[in-house]
N, C-alpha and C positions, 0 to 999 in steps of 0.2 A: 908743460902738460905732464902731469903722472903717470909714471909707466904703468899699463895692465898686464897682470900676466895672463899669458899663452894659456891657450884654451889646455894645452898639451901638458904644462905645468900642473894646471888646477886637475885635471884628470890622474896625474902622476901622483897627486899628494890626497886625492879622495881616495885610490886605490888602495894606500895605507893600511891596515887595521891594526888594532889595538888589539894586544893579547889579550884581555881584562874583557873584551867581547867577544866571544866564542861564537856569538851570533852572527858576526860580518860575513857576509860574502865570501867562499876563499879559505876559511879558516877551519871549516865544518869538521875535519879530517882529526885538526890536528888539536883541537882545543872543544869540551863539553862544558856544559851550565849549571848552575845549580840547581835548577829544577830537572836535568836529568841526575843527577845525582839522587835528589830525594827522590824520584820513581824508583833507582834503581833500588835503595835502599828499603822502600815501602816492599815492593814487592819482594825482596827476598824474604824482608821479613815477615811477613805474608804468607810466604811458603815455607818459613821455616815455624808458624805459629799455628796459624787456622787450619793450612793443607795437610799438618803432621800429628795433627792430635788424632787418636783412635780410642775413640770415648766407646765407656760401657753402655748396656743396651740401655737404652732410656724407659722409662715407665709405659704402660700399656694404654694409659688413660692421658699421656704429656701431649699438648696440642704445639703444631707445628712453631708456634711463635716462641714456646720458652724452649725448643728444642734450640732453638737459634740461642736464645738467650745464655742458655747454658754453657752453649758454646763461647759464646764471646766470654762469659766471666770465666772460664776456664781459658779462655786466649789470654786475656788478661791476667791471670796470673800467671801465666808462662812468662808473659813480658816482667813481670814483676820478681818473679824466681824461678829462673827456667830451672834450677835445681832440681824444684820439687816435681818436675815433669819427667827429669832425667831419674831422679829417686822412684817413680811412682815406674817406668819403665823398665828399670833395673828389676824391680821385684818382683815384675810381673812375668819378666824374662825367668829368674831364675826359678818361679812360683810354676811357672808352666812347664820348664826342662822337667821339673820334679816327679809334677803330676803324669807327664808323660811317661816317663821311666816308671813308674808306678804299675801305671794300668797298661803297659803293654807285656810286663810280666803276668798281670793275671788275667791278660785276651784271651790266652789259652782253656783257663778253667770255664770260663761262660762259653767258649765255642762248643765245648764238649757238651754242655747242657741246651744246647740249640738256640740260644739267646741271638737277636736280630741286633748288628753291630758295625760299626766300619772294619774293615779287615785290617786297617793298623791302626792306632789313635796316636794322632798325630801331635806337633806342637802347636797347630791350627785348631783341633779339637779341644786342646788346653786351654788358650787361649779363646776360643770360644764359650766353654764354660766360666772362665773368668769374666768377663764380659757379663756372665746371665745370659746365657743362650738357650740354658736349657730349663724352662717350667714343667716340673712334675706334677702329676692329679691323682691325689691320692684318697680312698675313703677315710672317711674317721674312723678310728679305732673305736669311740663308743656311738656312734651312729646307728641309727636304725631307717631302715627303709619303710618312708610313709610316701604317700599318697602316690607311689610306684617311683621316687625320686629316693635315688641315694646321691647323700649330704660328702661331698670330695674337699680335699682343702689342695691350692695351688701355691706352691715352694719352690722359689728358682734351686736351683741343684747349688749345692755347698760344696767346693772342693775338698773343704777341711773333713768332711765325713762322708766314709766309706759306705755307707746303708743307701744313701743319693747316687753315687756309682753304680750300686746293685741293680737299685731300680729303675735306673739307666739301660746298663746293660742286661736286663731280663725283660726288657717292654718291647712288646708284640709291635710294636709303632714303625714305621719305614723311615720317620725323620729321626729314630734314634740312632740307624747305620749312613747317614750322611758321612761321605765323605769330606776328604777338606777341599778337592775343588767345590763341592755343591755348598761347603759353609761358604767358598772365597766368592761364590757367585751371587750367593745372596746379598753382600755388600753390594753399594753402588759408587766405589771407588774401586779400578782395576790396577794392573800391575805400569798402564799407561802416565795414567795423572800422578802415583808415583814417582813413575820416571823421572815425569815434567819438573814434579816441585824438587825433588833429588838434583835433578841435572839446571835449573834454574841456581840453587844452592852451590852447587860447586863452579857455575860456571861465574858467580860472583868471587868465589872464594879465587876463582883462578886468577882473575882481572884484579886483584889486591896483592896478590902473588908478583902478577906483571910490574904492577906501580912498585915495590920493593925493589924488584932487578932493576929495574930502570934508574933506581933512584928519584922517584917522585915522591913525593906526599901523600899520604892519605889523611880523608878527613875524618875529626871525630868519629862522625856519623857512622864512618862506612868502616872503623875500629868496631863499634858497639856491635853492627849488623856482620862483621864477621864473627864475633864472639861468638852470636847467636848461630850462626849458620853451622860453625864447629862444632856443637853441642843436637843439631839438628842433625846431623850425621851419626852422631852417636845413636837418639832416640829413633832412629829411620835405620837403626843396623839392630839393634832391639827390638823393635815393634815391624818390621819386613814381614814376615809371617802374621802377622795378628791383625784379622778383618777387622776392614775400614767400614763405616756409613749403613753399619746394621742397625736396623730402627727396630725389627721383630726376634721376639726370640721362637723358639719349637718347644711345642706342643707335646710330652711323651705325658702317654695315656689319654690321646682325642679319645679314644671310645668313650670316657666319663668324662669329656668335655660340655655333652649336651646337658647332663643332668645338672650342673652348674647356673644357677641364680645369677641373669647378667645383670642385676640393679646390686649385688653382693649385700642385700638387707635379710631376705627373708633365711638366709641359708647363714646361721653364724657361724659354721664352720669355715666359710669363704672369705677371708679377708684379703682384699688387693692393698697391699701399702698403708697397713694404716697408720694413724696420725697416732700419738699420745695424746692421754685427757688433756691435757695442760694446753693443747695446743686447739682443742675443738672446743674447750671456754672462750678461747679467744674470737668471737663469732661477731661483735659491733664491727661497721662497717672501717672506724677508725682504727681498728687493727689489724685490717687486712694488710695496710703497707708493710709493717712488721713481717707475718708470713712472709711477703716475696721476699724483703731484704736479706732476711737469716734463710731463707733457705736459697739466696744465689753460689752458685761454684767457688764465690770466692770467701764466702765467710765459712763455708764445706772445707777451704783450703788451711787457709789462717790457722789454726790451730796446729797443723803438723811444721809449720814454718818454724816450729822451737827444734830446739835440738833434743829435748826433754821427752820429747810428743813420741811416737812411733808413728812412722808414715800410715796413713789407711787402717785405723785401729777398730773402728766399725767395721761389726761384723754382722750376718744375715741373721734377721729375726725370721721367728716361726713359721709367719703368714707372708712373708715378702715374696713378689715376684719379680723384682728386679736388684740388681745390687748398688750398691751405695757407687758415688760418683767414681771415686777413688780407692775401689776394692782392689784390693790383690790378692788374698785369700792368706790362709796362713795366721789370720789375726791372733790366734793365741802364742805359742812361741816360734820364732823365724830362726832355724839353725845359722842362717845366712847374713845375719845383722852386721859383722865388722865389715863385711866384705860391701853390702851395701854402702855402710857410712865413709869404709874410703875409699868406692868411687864415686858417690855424690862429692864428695870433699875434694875428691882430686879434678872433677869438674866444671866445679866452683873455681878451685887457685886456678883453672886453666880460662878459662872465661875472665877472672877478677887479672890476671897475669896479661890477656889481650888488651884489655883496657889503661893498663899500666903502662903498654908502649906510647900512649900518648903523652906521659908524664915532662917531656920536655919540648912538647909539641908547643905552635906558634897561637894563641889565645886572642879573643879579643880587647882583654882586658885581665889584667895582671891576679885578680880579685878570681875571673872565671878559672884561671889555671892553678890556684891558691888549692879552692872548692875541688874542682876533677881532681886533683891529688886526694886530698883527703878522705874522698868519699871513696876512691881507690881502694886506701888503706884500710878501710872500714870493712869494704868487702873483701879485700883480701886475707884479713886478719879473724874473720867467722868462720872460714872453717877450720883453720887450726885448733881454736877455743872448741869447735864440734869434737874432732879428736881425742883433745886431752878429757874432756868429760868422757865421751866415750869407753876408755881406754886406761883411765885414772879413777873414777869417781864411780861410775856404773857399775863396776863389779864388784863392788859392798855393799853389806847387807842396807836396804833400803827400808827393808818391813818392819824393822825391831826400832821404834820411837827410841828407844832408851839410846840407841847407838849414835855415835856420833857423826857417824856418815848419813845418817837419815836427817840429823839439822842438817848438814852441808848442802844436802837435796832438795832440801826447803828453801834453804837460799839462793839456792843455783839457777832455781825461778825465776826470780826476780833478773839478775842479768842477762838470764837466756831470752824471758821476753823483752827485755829492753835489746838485747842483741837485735832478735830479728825486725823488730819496727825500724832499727837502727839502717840493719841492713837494705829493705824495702826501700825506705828516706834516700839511702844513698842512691840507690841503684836507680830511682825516678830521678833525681839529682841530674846524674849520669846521662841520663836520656838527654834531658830536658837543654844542660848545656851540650851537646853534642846536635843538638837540633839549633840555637842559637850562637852556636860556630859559625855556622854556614852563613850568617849575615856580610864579614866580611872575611874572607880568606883569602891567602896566599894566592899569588899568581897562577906559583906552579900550582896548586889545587888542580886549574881549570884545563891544565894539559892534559893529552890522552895518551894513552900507550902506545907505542907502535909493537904491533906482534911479530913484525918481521924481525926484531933484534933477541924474540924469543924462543919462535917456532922454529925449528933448524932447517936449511936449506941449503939449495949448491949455488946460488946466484945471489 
């Protein structure tokens, strides 16, 4: 007769668990899954993308679904060149310190003339006019008053000109002395949800930290999502001060609000946003896809992704009352430009440099670790090339045809836009094997940290 085992045996050898199942009974502690991984990853990235952007005010007529939409293709290209989200925050940091120092030298002169104003203008109030915050109503200069209606034209406020200040600061209006709690309240994001996406971000960055002392592994994945998250730190130390989730701007000069044509037909002085002819021939119903396509965030983006481009080179037309996606003001000369270009450059190597720590990492296949190399290199090697143009070639004469640095500049094209598709290619590359890593990983992947061999203690 065949021996059976013991009831004792078989419970001793079910008790077992495989490290490779994180899921057994027992183990919960000391070993996570890959689907908590990609949570973890999602959501930082999450809050290092959607939670962190502080978009300008949106049009007055934008209905709630392309506000979304805007958003997302401006998410989307953060995932795509968080660069240019760090470039676009840098100058609007540096655009707003300016404006600040500016106009609180001459708070003084409009106080003296009884002018209604905040009593300091702040880097909030910079920053809110950057945005488009502020709609001026002005009459026309050759206007006449018919049928008991005078003809006003509405103009978000220009940083770049001092006459928009003026009549700022000389408008009888009560939302023109807003201060910056009353601008920070107007948002509907607080210093709270902040917090959350801030301390969600670093409390990832910490647990990557942990896995290093310890000597565990990190995955692709969670390589890429710290890159991100360090560069989220940046733009969240930058943009701290600058209201979030303002949909409305203020009104200086309601009293000529009412005489204003709200269908903006009969009153030509009034134009809200408008289109170019070129763009109102386009009226068959077959190219309306066209409009949405070229006017989403991300083809608004595209074009400053050369190194050629100047970030946010649109600037406010006459009749505009909101500003362009990716204003910073400043659009004609930026005393600030090297300083911008090396620290977007220097953000990039630091971002392109975290992804390089995978370079001798465990792959699925010989082919996938080949590719994350080389797309590495790709990104790592764009902003140097940013650099040397910058710094080499840009400060010769460009305007004089006859010169030979102006063919150079002609040519320079050509590689700059193969650069940046180049770069894009890579960096979706990047993701994409980083996300099919995860299929099959290293054991140690699935270990957890113990915090007890990091947080110091007496026992």
């Amino acid at each position: 007769m065949p021996a059976v085992p013991s009831l004792e045996i078989l419970a001793n050898i079910s008790s077992v668990a495989s490290p490779l199942e994180p899921g057994c009974p027992g183990n919960g502690d000391k070993f996570r899954t890959i689907h908590q991984i990609v949570i973890s990853c999602a959501a930082t990235v999450w809050a290092c993308t959607w939670m962190t952007l502080h978009l300008n005010i949106p049009p007055a007529h934008e209905s709630a679904l392309w506000r979304i939409l805007r958003r997302l293709g401006i998410t989307i290209v953060f995932i795509m060149a968080p660069e240019l989200v760090v470039a676009w925050a840098v100058r609007q940091w540096l655009v707003a310190r300016r404006v600040t120092k500016k106009w609180q030298e001459h708070r003084l002169y409009y106080s003296s003339n009884g002018a209604k104003y905040a009593d300091t203008w702040t880097n909030v109030h910079s920053f809110f006019a950057l945005m488009g915050g502020y709609v001026i109503y002005r009459p026309e200069e050759d206007s006449s008053v018919k049928e008991g209606e005078l003809v006003v034209t509405a103009t978000v406020l220009d940083v770049d000109k001092e006459e928009d200040f003026e009549d700022l600061f000389n408008c009888e209006d009560s939302c023109a002395a807003f201060s910056a709690q009353e601008i920070t309240d107007k948002g509907k994001r607080d210093w709270v949800s902040k917090g959350l996406a801030l301390l969600q971000t670093l409390n990832f960055i910490a647990n990557c930290f942990a896995r290093v002392r310890q000597h565990l592994p990190l995955t692709q994945a969670e390589l890429g999502t710290c890159a991100f998250a360090i560069l989220n730190i940046v733009i969240y130390f930058l943009w701290w001060v600058k209201p979030q989730g303002i949909n409305e701007y203020l009104h200086v000069g309601r009293k000529l609000r009412w005489e204003v044509k709200e269908d903006g037909k009969s009153r030509p002085g009034v134009q809200v946003n408008p289109r170019p002819p070129w763009w109102r021939r386009l009226s068959w119903p077959g190219l309306n896809i066209l409009k949405v396509i070229i006017s989403l965030p991300v083809f608004s983006a595209l074009d400053m992704l050369s190194p050629v481009t100047p970030i946010a080179r649109k600037g406010i037309q006459k009749s505009d009352t909101h500003v362009p996606t990716f204003f910073t003001g400043e659009t004609g000369s930026f005393p600030d430009a090297p300083t911008l270009t090396l620290f977007t450059c220097a953000c990039a190597l630091i971002s392109g440099g975290v992804n390089a720590i995978a370079w001798n990492f465990i792959f699925p296949t010989n082919t996938e670790r080949d590719v994350w190399r080389y797309c590495t290199l790709v990104i790592l090697s764009i902003p140097p090339a940013e650099i040397i143009w910058w710094f080499w070639i840009r400060p010769h004469d460009f305007f004089e045809f006859k010169s030979f640095w102006a063919y150079l500049r002609m040519i320079w094209h050509i590689p700059a836009a193969i650069g940046s598709a180049a770069y894009i290619i890579a960096r979706l590359i990047l993701i994409s094997l980083s996300v099919t890593a995860l299929r099959d990983p290293p054991s140690e992947i699935l270990t957890t940290t113990s915090w007890t061999a990091i947080i110091p203690h007496i026992i």
